[in-house]
N, CA, C and O atoms as a GROMACS GRO file, in nm:
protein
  596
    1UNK      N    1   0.634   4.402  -1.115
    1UNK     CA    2   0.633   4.257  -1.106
    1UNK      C    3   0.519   4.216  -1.013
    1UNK      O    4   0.528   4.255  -0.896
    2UNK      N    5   0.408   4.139  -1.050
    2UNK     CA    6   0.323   4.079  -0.987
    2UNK      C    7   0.371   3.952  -0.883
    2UNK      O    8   0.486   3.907  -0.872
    3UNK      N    9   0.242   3.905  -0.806
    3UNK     CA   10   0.259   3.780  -0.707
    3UNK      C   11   0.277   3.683  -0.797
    3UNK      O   12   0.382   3.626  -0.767
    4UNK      N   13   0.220   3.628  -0.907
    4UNK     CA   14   0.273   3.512  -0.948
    4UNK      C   15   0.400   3.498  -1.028
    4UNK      O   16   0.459   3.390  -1.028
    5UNK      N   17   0.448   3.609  -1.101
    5UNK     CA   18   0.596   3.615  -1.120
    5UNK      C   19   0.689   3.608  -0.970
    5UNK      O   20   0.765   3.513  -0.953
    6UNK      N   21   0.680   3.670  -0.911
    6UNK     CA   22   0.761   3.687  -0.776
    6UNK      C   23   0.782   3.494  -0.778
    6UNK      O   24   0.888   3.439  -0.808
    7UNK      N   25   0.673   3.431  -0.744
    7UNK     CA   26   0.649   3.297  -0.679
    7UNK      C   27   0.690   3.203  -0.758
    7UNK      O   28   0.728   3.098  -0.707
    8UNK      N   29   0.691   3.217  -0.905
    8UNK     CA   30   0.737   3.195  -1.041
    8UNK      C   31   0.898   3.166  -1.001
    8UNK      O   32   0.949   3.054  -0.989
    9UNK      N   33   0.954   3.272  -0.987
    9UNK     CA   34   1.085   3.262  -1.001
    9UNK      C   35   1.128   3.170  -0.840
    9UNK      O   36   1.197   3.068  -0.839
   10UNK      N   37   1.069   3.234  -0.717
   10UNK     CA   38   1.063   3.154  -0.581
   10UNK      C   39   1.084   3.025  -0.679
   10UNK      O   40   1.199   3.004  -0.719
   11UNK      N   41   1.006   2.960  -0.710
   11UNK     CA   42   1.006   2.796  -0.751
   11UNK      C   43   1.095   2.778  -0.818
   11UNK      O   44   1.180   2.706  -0.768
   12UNK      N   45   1.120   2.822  -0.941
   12UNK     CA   46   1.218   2.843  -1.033
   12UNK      C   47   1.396   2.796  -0.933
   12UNK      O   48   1.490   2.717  -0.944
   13UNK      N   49   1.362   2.877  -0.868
   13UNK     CA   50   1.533   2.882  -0.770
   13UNK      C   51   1.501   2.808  -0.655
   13UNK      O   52   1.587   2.818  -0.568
   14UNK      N   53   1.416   2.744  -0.630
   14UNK     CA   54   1.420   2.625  -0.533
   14UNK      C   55   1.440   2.483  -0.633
   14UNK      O   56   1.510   2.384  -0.611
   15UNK      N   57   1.367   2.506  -0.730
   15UNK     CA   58   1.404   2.381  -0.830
   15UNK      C   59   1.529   2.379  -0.871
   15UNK      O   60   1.563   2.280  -0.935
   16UNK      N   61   1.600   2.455  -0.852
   16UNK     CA   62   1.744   2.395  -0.889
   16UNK      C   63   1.830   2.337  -0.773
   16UNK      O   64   1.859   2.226  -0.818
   17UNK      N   65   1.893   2.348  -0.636
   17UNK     CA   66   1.892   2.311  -0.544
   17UNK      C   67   1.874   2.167  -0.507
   17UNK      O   68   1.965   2.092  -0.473
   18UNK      N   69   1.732   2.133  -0.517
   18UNK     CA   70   1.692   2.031  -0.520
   18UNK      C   71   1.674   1.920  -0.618
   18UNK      O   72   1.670   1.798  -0.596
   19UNK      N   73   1.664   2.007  -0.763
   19UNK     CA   74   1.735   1.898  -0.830
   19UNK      C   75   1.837   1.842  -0.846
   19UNK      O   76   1.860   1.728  -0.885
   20UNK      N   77   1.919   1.940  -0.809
   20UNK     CA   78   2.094   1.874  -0.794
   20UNK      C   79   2.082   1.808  -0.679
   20UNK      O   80   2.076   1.690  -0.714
   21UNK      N   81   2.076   1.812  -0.588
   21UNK     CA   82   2.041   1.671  -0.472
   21UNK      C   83   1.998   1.584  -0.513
   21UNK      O   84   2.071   1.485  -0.524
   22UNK      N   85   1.860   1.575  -0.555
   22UNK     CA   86   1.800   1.447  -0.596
   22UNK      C   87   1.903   1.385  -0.715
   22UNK      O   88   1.958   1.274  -0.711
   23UNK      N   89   1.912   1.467  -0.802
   23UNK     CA   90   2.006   1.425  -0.910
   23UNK      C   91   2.121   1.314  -0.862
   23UNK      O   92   2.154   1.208  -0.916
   24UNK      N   93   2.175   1.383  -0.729
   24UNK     CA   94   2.291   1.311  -0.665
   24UNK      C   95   2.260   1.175  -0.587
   24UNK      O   96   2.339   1.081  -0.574
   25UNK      N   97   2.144   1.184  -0.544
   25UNK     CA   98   2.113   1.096  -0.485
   25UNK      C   99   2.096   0.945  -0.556
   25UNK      O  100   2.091   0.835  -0.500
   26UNK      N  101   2.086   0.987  -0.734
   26UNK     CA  102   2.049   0.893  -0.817
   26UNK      C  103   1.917   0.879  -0.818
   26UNK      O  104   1.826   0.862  -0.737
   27UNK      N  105   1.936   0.895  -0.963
   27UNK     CA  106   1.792   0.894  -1.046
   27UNK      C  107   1.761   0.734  -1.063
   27UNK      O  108   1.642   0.720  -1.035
   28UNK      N  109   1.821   0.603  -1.099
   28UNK     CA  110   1.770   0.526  -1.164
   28UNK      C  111   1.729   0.489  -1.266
   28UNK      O  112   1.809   0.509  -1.357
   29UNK      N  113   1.611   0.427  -1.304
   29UNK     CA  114   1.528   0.427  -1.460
   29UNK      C  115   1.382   0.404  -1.401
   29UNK      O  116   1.341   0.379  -1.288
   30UNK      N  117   1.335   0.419  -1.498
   30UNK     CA  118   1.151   0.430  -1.457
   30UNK      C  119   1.121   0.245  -1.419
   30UNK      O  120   1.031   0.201  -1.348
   31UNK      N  121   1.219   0.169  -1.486
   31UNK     CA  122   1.208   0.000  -1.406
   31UNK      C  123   1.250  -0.001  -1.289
   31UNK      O  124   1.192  -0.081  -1.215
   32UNK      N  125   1.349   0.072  -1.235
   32UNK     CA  126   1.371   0.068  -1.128
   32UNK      C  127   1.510   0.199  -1.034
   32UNK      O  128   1.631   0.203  -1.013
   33UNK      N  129   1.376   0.288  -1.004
   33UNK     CA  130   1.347   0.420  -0.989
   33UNK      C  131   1.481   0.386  -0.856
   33UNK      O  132   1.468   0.284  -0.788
   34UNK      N  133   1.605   0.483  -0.830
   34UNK     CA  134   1.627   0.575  -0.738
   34UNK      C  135   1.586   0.622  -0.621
   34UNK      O  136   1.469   0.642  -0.591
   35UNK      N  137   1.686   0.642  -0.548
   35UNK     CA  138   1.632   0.774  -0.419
   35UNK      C  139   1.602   0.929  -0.442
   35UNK      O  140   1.549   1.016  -0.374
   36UNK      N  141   1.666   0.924  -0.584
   36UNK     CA  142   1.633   1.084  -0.655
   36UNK      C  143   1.524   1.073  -0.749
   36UNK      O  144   1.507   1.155  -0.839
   37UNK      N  145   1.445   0.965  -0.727
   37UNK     CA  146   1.386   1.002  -0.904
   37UNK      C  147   1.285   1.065  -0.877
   37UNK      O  148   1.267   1.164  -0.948
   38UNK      N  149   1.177   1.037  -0.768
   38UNK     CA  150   1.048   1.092  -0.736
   38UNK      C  151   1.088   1.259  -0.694
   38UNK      O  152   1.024   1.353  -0.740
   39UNK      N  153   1.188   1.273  -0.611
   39UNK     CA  154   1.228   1.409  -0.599
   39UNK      C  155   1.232   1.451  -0.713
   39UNK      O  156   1.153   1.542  -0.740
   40UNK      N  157   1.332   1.399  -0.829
   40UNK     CA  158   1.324   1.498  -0.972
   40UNK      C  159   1.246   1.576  -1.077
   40UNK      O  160   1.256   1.676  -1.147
   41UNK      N  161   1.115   1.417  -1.035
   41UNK     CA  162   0.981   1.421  -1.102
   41UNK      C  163   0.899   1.524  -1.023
   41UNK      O  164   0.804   1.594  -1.058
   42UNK      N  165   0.944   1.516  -0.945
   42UNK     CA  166   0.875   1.620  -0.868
   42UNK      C  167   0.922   1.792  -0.899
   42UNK      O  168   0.841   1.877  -0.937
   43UNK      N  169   1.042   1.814  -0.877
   43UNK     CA  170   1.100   1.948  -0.905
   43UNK      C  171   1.076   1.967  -1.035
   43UNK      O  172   1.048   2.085  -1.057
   44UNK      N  173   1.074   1.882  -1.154
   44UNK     CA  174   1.088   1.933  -1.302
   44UNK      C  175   0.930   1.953  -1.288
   44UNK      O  176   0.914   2.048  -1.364
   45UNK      N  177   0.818   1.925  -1.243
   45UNK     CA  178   0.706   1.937  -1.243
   45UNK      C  179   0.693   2.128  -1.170
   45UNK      O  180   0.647   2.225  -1.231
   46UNK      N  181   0.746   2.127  -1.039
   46UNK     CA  182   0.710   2.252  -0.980
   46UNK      C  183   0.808   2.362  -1.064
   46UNK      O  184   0.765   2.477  -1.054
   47UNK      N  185   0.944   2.349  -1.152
   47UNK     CA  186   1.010   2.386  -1.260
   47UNK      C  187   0.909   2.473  -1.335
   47UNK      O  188   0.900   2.595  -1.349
   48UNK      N  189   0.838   2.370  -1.378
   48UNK     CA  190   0.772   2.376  -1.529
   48UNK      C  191   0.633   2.499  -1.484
   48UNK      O  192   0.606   2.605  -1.541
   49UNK      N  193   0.562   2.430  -1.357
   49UNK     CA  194   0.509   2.562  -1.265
   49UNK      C  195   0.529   2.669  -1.284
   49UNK      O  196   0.460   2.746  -1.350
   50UNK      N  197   0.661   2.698  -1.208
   50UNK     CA  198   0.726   2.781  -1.171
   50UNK      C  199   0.765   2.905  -1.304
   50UNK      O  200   0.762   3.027  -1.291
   51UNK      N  201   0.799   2.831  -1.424
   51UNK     CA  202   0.856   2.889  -1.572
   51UNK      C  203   0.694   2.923  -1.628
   51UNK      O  204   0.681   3.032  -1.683
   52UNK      N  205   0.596   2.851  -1.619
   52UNK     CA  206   0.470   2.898  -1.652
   52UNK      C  207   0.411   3.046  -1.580
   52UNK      O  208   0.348   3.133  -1.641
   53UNK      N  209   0.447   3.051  -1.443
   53UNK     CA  210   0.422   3.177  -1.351
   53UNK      C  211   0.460   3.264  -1.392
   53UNK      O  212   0.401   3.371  -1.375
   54UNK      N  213   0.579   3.254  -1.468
   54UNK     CA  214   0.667   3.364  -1.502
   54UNK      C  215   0.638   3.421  -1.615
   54UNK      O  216   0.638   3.543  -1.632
   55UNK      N  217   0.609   3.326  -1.712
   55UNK     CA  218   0.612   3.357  -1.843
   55UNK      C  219   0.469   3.418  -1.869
   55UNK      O  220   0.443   3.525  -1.923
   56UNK      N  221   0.379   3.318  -1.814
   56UNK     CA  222   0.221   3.354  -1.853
   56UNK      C  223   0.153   3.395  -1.697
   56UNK      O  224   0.071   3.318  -1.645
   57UNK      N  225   0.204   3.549  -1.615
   57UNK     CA  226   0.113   3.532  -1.473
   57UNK      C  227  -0.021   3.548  -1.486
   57UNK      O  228  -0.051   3.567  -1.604
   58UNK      N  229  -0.115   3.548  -1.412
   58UNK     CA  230  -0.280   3.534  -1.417
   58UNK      C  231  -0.265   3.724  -1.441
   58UNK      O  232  -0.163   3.786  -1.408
   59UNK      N  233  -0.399   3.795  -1.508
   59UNK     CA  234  -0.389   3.914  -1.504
   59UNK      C  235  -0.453   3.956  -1.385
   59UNK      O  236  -0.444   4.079  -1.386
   60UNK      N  237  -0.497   3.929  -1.309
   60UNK     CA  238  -0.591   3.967  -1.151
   60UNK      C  239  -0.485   3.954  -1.053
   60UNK      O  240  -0.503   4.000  -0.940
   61UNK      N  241  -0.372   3.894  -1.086
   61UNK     CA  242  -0.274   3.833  -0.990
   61UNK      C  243  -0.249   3.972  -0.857
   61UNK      O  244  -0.252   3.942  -0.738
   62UNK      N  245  -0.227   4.114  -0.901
   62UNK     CA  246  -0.202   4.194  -0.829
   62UNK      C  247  -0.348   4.165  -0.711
   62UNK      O  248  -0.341   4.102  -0.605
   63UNK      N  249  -0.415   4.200  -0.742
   63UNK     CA  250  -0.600   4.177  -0.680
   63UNK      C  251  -0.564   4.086  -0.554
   63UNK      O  252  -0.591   4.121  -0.439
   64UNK      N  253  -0.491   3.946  -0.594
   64UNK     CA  254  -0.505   3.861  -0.540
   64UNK      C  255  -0.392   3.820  -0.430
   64UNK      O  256  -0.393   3.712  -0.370
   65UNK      N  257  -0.273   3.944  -0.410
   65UNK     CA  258  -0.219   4.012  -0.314
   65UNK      C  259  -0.295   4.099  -0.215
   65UNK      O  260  -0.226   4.098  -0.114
   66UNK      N  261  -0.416   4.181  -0.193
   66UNK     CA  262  -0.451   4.271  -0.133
   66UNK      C  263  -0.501   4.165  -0.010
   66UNK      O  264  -0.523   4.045  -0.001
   67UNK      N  265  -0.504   4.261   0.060
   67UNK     CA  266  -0.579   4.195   0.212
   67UNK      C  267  -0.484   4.057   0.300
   67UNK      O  268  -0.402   3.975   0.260
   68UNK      N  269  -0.526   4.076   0.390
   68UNK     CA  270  -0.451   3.996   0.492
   68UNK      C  271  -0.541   3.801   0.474
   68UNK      O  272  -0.656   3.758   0.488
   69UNK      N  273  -0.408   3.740   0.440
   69UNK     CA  274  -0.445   3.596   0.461
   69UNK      C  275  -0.426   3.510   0.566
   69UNK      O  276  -0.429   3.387   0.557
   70UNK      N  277  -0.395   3.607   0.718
   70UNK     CA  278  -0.335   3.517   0.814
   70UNK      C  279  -0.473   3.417   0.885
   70UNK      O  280  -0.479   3.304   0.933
   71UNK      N  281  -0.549   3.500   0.868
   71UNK     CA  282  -0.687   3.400   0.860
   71UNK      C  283  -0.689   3.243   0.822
   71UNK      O  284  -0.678   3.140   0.888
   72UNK      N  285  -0.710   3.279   0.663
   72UNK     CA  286  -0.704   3.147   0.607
   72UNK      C  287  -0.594   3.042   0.661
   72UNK      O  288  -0.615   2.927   0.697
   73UNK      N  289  -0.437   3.130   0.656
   73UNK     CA  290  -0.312   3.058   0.694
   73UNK      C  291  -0.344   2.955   0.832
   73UNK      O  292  -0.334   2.833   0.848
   74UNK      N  293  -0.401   3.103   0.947
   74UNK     CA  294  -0.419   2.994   1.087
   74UNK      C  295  -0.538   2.857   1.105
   74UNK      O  296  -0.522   2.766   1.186
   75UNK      N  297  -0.700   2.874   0.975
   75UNK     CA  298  -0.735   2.776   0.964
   75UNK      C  299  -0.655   2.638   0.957
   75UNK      O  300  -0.667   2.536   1.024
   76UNK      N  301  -0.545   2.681   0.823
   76UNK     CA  302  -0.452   2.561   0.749
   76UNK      C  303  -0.425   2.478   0.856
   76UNK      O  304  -0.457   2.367   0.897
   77UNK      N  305  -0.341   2.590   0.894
   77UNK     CA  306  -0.272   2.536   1.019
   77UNK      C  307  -0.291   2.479   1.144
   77UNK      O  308  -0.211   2.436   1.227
   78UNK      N  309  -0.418   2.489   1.143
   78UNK     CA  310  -0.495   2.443   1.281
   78UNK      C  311  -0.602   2.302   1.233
   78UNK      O  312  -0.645   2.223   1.317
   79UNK      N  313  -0.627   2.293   1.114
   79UNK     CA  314  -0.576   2.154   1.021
   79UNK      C  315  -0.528   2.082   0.979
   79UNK      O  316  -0.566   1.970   0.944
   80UNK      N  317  -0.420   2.136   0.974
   80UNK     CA  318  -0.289   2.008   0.969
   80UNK      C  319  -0.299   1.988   1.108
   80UNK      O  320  -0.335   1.874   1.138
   81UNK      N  321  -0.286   2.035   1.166
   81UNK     CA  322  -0.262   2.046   1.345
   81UNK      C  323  -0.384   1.899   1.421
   81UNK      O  324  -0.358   1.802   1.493
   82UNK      N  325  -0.478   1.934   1.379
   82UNK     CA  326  -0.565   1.835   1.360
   82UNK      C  327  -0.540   1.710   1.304
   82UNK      O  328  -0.549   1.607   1.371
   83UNK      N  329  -0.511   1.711   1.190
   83UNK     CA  330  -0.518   1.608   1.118
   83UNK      C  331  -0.397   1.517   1.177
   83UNK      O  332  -0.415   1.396   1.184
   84UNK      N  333  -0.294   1.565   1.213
   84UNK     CA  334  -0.204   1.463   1.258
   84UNK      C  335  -0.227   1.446   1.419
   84UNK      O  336  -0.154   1.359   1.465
   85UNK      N  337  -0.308   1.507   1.511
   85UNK     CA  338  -0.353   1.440   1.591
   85UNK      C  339  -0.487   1.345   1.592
   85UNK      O  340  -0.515   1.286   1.697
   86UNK      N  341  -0.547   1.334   1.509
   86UNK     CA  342  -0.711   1.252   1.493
   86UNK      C  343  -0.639   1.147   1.386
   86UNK      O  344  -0.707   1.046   1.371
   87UNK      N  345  -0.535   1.148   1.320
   87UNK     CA  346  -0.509   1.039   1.225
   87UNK      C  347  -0.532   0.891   1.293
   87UNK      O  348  -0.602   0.799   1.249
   88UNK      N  349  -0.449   0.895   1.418
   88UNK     CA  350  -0.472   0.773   1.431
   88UNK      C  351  -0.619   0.711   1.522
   88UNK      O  352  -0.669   0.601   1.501
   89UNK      N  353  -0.669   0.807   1.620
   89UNK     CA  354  -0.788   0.749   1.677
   89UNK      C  355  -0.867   0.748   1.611
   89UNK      O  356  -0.953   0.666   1.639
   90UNK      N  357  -0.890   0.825   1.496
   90UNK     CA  358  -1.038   0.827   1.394
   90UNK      C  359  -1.008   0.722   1.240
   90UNK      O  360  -1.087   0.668   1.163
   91UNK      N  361  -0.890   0.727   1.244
   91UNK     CA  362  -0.844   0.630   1.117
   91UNK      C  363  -0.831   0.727   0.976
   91UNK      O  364  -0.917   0.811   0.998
   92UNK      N  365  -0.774   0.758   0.853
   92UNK     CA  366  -0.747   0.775   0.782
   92UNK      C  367  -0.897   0.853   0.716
   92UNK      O  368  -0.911   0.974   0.702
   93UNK      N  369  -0.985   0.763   0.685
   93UNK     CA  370  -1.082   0.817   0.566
   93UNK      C  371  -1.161   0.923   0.686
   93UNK      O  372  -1.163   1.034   0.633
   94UNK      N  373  -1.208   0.929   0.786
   94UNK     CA  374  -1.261   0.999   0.860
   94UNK      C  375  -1.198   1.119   0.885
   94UNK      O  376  -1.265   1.221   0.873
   95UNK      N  377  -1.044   1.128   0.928
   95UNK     CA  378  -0.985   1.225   0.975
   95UNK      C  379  -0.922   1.289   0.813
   95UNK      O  380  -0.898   1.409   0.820
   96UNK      N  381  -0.900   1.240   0.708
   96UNK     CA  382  -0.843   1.277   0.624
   96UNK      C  383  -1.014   1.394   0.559
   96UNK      O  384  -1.008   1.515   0.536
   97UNK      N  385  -1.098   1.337   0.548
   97UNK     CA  386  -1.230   1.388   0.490
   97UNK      C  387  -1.249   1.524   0.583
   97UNK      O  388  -1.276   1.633   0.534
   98UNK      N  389  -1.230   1.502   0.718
   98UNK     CA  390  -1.267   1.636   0.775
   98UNK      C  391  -1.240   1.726   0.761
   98UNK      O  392  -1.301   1.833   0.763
   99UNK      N  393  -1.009   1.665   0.720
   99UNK     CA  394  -0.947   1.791   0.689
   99UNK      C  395  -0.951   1.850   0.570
   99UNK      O  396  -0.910   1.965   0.562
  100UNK      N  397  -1.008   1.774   0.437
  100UNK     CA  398  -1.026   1.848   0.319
  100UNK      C  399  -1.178   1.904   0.296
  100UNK      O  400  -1.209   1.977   0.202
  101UNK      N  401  -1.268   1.860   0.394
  101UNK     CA  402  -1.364   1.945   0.383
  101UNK      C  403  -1.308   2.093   0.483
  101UNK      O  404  -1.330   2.213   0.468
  102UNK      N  405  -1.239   2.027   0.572
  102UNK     CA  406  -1.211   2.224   0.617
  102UNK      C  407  -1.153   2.308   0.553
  102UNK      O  408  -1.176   2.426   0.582
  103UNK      N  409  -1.069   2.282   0.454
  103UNK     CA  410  -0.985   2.319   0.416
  103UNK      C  411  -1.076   2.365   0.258
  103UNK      O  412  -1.026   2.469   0.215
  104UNK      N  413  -1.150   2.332   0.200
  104UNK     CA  414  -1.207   2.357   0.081
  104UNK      C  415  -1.338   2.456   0.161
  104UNK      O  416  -1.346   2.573   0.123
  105UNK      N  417  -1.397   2.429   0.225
  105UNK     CA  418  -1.529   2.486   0.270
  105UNK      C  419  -1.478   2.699   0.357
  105UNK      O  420  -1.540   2.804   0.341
  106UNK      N  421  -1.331   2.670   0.448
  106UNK     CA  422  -1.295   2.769   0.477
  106UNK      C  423  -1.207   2.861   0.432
  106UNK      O  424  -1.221   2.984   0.430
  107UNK      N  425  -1.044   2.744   0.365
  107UNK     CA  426  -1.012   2.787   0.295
  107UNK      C  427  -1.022   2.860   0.181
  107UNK      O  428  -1.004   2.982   0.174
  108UNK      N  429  -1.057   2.769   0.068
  108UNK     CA  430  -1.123   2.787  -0.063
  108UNK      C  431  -1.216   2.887  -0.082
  108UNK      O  432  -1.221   2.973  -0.170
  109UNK      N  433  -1.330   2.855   0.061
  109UNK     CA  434  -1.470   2.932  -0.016
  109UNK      C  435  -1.563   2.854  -0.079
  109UNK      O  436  -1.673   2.894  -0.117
  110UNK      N  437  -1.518   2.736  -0.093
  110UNK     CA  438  -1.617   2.649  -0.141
  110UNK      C  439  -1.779   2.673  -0.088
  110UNK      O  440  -1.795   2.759  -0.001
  111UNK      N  441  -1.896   2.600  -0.137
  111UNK     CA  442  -2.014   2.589  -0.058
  111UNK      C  443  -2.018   2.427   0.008
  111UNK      O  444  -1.957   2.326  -0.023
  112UNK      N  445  -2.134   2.459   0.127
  112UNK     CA  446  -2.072   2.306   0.202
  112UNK      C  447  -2.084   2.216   0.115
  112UNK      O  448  -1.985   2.143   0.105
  113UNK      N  449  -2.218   2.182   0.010
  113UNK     CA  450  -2.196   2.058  -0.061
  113UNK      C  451  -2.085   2.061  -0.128
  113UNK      O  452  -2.040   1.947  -0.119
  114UNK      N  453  -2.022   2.118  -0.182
  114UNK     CA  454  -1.886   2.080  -0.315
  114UNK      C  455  -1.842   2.074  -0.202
  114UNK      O  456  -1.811   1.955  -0.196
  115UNK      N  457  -1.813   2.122  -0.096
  115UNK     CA  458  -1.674   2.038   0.010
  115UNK      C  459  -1.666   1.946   0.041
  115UNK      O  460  -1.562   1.881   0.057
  116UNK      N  461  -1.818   1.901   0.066
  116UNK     CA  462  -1.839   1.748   0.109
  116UNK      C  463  -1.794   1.634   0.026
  116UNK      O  464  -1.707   1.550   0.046
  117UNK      N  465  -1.889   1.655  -0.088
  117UNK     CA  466  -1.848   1.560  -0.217
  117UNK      C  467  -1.697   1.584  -0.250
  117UNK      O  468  -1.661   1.471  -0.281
  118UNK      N  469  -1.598   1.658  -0.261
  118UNK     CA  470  -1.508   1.658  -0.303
  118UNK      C  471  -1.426   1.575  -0.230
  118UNK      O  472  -1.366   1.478  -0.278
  119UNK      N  473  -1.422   1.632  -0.053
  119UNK     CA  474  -1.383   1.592   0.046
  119UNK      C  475  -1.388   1.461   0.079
  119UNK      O  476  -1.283   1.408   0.115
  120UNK      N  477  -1.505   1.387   0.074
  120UNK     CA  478  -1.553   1.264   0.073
  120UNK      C  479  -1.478   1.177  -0.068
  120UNK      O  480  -1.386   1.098  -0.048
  121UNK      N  481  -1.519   1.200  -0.173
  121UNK     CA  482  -1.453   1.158  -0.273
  121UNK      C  483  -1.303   1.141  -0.318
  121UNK      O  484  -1.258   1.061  -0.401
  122UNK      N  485  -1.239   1.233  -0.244
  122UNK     CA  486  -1.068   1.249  -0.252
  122UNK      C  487  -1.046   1.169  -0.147
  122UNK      O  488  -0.964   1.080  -0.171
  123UNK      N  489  -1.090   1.168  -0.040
  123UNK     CA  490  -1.058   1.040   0.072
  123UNK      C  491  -1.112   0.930   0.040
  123UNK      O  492  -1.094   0.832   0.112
  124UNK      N  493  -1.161   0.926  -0.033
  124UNK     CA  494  -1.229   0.741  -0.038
  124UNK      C  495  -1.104   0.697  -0.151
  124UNK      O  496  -1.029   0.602  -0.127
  125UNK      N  497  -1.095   0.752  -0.235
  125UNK     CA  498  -1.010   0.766  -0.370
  125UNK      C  499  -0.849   0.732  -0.378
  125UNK      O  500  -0.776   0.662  -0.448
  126UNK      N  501  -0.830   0.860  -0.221
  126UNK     CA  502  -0.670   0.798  -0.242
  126UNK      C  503  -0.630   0.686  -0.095
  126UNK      O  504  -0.520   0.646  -0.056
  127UNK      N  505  -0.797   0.657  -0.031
  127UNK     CA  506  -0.769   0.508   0.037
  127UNK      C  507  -0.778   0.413  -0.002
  127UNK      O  508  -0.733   0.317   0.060
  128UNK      N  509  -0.857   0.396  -0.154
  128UNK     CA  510  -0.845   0.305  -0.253
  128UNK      C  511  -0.702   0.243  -0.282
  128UNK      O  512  -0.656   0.130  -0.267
  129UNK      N  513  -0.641   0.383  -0.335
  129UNK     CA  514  -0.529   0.418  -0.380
  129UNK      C  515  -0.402   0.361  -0.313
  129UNK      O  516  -0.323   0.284  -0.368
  130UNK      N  517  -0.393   0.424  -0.147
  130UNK     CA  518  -0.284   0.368  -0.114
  130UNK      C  519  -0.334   0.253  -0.047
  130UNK      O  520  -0.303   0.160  -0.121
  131UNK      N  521  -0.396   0.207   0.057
  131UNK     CA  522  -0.466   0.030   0.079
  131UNK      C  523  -0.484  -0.037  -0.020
  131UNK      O  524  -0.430  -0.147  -0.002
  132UNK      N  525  -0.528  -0.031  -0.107
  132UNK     CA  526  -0.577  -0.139  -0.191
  132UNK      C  527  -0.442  -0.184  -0.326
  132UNK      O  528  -0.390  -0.294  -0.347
  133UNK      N  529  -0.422  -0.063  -0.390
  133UNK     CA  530  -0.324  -0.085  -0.504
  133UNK      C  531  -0.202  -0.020  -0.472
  133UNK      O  532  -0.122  -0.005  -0.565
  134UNK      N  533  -0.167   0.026  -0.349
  134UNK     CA  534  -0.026   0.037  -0.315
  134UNK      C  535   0.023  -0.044  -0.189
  134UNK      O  536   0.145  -0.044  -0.172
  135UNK      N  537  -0.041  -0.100  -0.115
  135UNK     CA  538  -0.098  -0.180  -0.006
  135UNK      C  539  -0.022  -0.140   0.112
  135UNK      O  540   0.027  -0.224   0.189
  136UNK      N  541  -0.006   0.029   0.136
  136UNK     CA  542   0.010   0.056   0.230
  136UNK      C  543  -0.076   0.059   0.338
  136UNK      O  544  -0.198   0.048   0.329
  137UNK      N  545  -0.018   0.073   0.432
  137UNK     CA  546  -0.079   0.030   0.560
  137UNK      C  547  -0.161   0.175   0.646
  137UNK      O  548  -0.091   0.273   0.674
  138UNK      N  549  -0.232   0.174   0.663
  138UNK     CA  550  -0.303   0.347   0.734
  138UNK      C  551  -0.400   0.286   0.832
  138UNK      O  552  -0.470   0.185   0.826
  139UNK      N  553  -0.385   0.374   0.918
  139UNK     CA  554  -0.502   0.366   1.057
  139UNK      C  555  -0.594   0.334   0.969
  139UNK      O  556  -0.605   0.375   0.853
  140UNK      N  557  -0.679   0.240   1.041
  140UNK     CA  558  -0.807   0.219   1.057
  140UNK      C  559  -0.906   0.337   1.114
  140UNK      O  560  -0.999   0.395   1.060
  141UNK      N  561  -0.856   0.348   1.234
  141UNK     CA  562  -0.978   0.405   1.328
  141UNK      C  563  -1.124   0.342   1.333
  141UNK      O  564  -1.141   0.221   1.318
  142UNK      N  565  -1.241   0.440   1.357
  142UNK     CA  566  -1.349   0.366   1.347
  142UNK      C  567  -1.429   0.351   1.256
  142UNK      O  568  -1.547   0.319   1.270
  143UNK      N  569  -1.369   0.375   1.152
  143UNK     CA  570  -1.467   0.314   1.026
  143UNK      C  571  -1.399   0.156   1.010
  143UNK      O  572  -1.278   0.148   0.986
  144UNK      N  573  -1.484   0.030   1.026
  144UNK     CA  574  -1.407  -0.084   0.990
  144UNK      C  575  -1.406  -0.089   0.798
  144UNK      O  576  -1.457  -0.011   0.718
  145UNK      N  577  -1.367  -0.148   0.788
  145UNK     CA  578  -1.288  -0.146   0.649
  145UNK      C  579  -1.380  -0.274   0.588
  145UNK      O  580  -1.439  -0.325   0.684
  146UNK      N  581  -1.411  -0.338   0.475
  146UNK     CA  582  -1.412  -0.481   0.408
  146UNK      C  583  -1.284  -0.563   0.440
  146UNK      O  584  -1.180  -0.498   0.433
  147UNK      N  585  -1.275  -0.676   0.471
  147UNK     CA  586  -1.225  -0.751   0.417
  147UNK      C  587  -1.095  -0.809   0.315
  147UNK      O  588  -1.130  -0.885   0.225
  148UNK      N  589  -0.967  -0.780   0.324
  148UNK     CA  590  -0.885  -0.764   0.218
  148UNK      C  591  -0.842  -0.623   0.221
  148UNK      O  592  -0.725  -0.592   0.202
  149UNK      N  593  -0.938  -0.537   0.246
  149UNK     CA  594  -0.865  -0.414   0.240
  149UNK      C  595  -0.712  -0.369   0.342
  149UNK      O  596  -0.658  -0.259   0.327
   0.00000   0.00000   0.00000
């Protein structure tokens, strides 16, 4: 049994668990969604993951067990670690961009430009996203914003 079967089934048996919670919590209707529904949508999604891992794993998958990842892990982690302390003095698109360029450029392996552009682009994208057409509210920091935003 390979890593992505192993992780396959991991998901597999966390998706049930949690769908019966969310389930309980009430689903709703897609007019007017529940305390369970985004959880559900969510588990039948990592489900469907999870049954794909199993059924179809990558063939390199063993390969991609060898060697130690505590490396990469303590970057992560020392990025999130970051990111929720700079969220609020640097504001959202600044501190959010740094952490997905670290995270693509060290993590990943990326090269610096695709981290940048990606990085840059996924933060502008989902500050669009939640300020503008979900009109949640996120640090500023020191980038000032337009107007309305």
């Amino acid at each position: 049994m390979n890593v992505d079967r192993i992780l396959g089934w991991g998901a597999l048996l966390l998706a049930l668990p949690v769908g019966w919670s969310s389930w309980r919590y009430g689903v709703g209707s897609p007019h007017s969604p529940g305390a369970g529904f985004w959880p559900l949508v969510i588990i039948v999604v990592t489900a469907g993951l999870g049954l794909t891992l199993v059924l179809r794993p990558s063939p390199d998958a063993p390969a991609l067990a060898g060697g130690s990842r505590w490396g990469k892990f303590a970057v992560s982690l020392a990025t999130l670690a970051f990111y929720v302390l700079a969220l609020e003095p640097l504001g959202y698109l600044p501190a959010t961009a740094v952490m997905l360029f670290v995270q693509f450029r060290w993590v990943e392996g990326r090269t610096r430009r695709s981290s940048a552009v990606i990085a840059l682009g996924a933060a502008v994208i989902t500050l669009i996203l939640f300020r503008v057409l979900l009109k949640v509210t996120l640090p500023l920091g020191i980038i000032p914003l337009p107007r309305g935003w």
